[in-house]
C-alpha positions as CSV (number, residue, x, y, z in Angstrom):
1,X,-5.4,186.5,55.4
2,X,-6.3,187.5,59.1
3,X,-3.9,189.3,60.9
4,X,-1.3,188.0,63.4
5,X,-2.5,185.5,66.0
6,X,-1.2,184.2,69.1
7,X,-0.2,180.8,67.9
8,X,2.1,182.7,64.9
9,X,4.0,184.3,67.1
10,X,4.2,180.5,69.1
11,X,5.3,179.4,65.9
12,X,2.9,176.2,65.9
13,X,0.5,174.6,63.2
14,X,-2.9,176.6,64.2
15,X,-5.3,175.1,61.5
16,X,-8.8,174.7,62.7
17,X,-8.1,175.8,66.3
18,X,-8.9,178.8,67.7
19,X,-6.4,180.9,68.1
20,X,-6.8,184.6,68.5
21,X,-5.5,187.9,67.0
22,X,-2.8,189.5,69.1
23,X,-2.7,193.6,69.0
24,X,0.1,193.6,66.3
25,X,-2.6,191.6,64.2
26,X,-5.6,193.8,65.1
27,X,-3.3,196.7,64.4
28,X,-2.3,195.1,60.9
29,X,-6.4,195.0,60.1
30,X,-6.8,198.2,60.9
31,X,-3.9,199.1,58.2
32,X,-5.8,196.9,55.8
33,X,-8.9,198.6,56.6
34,X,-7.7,201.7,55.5
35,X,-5.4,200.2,52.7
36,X,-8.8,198.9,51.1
37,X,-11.2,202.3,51.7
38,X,-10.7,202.8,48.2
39,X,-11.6,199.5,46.8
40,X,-15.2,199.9,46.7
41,X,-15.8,196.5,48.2
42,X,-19.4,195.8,48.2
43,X,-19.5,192.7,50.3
44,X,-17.0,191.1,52.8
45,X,-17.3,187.1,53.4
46,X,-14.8,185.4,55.7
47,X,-14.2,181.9,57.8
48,X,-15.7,181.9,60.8
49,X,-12.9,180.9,62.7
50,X,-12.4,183.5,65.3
51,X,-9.2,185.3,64.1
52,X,-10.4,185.6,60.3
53,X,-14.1,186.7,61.2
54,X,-12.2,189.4,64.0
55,X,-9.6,190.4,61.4
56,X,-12.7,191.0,58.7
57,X,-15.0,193.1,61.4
58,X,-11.5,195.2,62.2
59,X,-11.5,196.0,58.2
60,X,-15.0,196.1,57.6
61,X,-15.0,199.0,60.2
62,X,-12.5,200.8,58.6
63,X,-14.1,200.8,55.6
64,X,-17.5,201.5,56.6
65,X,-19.0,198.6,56.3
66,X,-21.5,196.9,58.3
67,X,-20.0,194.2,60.7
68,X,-23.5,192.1,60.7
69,X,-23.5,191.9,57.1
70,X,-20.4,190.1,56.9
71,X,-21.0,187.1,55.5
72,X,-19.4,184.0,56.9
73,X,-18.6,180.5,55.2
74,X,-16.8,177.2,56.4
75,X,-15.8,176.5,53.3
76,X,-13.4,179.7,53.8
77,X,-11.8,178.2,56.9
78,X,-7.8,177.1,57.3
79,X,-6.2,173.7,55.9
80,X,-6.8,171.1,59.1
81,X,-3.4,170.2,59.9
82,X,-4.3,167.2,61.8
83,X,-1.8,165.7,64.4
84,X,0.5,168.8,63.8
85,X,-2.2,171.4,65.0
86,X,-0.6,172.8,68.1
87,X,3.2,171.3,67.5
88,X,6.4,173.4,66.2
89,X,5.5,174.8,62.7
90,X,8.5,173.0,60.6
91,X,8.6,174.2,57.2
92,X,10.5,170.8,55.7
93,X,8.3,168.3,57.0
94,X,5.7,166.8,54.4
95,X,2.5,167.9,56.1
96,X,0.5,165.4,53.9
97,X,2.3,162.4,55.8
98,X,1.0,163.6,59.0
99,X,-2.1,161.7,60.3
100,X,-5.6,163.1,59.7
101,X,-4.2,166.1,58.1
102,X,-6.7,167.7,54.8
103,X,-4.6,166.9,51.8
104,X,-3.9,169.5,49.3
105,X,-5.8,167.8,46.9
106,X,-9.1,168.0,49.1
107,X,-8.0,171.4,50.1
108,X,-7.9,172.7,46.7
109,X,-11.1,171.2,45.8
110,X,-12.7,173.3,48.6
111,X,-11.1,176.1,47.4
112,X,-12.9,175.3,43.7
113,X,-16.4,174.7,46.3
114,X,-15.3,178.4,47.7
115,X,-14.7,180.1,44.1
116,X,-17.6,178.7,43.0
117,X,-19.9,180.6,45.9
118,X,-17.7,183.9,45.6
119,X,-18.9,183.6,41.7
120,X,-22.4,183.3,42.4
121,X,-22.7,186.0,45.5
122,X,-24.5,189.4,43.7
123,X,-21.6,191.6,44.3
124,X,-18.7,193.0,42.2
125,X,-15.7,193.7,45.1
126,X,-15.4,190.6,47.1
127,X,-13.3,191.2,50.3
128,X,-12.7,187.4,51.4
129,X,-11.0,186.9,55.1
130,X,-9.5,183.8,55.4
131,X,-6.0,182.1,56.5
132,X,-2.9,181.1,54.6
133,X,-2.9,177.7,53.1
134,X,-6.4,178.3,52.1
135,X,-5.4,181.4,50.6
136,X,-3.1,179.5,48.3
137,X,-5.2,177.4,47.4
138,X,-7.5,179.9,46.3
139,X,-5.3,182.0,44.7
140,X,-3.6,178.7,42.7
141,X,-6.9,178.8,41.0
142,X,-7.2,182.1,40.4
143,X,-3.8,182.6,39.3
144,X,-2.2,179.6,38.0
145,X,1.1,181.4,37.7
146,X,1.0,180.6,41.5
147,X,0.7,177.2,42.2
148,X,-0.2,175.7,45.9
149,X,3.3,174.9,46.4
150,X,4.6,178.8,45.6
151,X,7.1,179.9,47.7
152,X,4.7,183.4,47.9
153,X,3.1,183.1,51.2
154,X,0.3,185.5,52.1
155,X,1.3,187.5,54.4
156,X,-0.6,188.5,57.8
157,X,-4.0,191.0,57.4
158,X,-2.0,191.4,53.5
159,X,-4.7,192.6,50.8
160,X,-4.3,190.9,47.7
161,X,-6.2,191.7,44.3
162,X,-6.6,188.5,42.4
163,X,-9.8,189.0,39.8
């Protein structure tokens, strides 16, 4: 997950808008960075939205790795919160009542579309870059111990080792 952004710290639905990193969350990539030097991570992908694709340049420096050859994929970007984006985050409202908002269910079948592309890339050590509810998402498919709905949230610029 990227690391902290302006609109967390607001405490409001960010989604698909730009929001980005505040020095607490370039600070938490840099500890990533170095938390991951060891990983031997042969390729870095991440969503293009601005705070991810920061967050993954932060790490990939750390690391040693080539900013321009991080790869970039939409299919890797946050949940669309619809109407919500840019209101109070409220974590007891039913986000899939709110208008225009991605459901889970398409969510979670982009994550699959997303798996599916990490599987096929040529490279053994994955670093993916991406934003909370995706996250989930992904990782409910890669760990089914964790379901969507998991209480387990990712936390900010957090490395997790799912495969």
């Amino acid at each position: 997950r990227h690391g902290l952004s302006e609109m967390n710290v607001a405490s409001v639905w960010s989604g698909t808008t730009e929001t980005p990193l505040t020095n607490e969350g370039r600070r938490q990539a840099m500890r990533s960075g170095k938390a991951a030097k060891d990983l031997s991570i042969d390729l870095v992908v991440s969503s293009p939205l601005g705070r991810a694709h920061e967050t993954a340049k932060i790490i990939a420096k750390e690391i040693g790795y080539p900013a321009n050859n991080i790869q970039l994929n939409s299919l890797l970007i946050e949940r669309h919160f619809g109407k919500a984006e840019g209101q109070t985050w409220n974590p007891d409202i039913n986000i899939d009542d709110i208008a225009d908002v991605e459901t889970v269910d398409i969510l979670i079948n982009r994550a699959q579309m997303a798996l599916n592309w990490l599987h096929s890339l040529p490279a053994e050590h994955i670093l993916v870059v991406s934003h909370g509810a995706f996250g989930r998402a992904l990782r409910s498919l890669v760990k089914p111990t964790y379901p969507f709905s998991h209480e387990n949230r990712l936390q900010n610029a957090e490395i997790n080792h799912w495969i």
